[in-house]
N, C-alpha and C positions, 0 to 999 in steps of 0.2 A: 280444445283437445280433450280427449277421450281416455279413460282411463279405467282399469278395474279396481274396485277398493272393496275391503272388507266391514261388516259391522255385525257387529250384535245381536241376533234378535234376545228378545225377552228370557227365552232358554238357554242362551250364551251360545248359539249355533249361530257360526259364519252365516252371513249375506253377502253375496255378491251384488256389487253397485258399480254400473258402468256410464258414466255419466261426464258431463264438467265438475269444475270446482264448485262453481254456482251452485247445481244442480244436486253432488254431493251433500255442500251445505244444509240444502231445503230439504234434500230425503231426510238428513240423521235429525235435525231438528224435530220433523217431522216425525220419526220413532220414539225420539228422546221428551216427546208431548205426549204423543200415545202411551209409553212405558209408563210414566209418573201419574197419571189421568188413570190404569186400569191398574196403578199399584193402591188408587186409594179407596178403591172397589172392592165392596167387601161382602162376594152374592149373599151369603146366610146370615149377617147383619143385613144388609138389603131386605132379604125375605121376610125376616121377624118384624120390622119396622112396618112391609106392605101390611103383614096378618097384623100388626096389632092396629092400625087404622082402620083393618075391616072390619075388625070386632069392635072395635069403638064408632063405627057405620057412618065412618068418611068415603064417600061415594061422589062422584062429578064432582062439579067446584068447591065443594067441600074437602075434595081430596086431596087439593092446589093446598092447603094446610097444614098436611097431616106430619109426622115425623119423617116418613119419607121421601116425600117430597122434601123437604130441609135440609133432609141430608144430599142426595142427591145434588140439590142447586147448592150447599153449601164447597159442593166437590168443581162445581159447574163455575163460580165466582172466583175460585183458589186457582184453578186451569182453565180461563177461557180459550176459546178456539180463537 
C-alpha cells in the first residue's frame, strides 16, 4: 500500500515520498546518510588542505598521503556507504 509522506530535505523544505513502508524506510535512511556525510564537509577546509599539499608537491601516489586525502577517508570510514 501506497501512501504520501513528508520529509526533510537538508533546508527544512517538505518532500513528498509516495512509496511503501519499506520503501519509505530506505528513502529517509538514505537522506538521513546523505545529510550527516555532507554535514561533515567542509569545501574551504577542503580547499586549504588540497593548496597546502600542492605546495608541499604531493602529486599522483604521493597524493594518496597528503592531509587531504586523510581527511576526506577519515570522513569516508566514520560514514561508510
Amino acid at each position: 500500500m501506497s501512501n504520501t509522506r513528508y520529509i526533510k530535505n537538508p533546508d527544512g523544505e517538505p518532500i513528498a515520498f509516495t512509496g511503501t513502508e519499506l520503501e519509505y524506510a530506505q528513502f529517509r535512511k538514505s537522506l538521513e546518510y546523505k545529510n550527516k556525510r555532507r554535514d561533515e564537509y567542509n569545501i574551504q577546509h577542503e580547499l586549504n588542505l588540497l593548496v597546502d599539499d600542492i605546495n608541499d608537491g604531493l602529486f599522483g601516489e604521493n597524493a594518496k598521503t597528503g592531509k587531504f586525502m586523510q581527511y576526506v577517508n577519515s570522513i569516508k570510514i566514520r560514514f561508510p556507504k
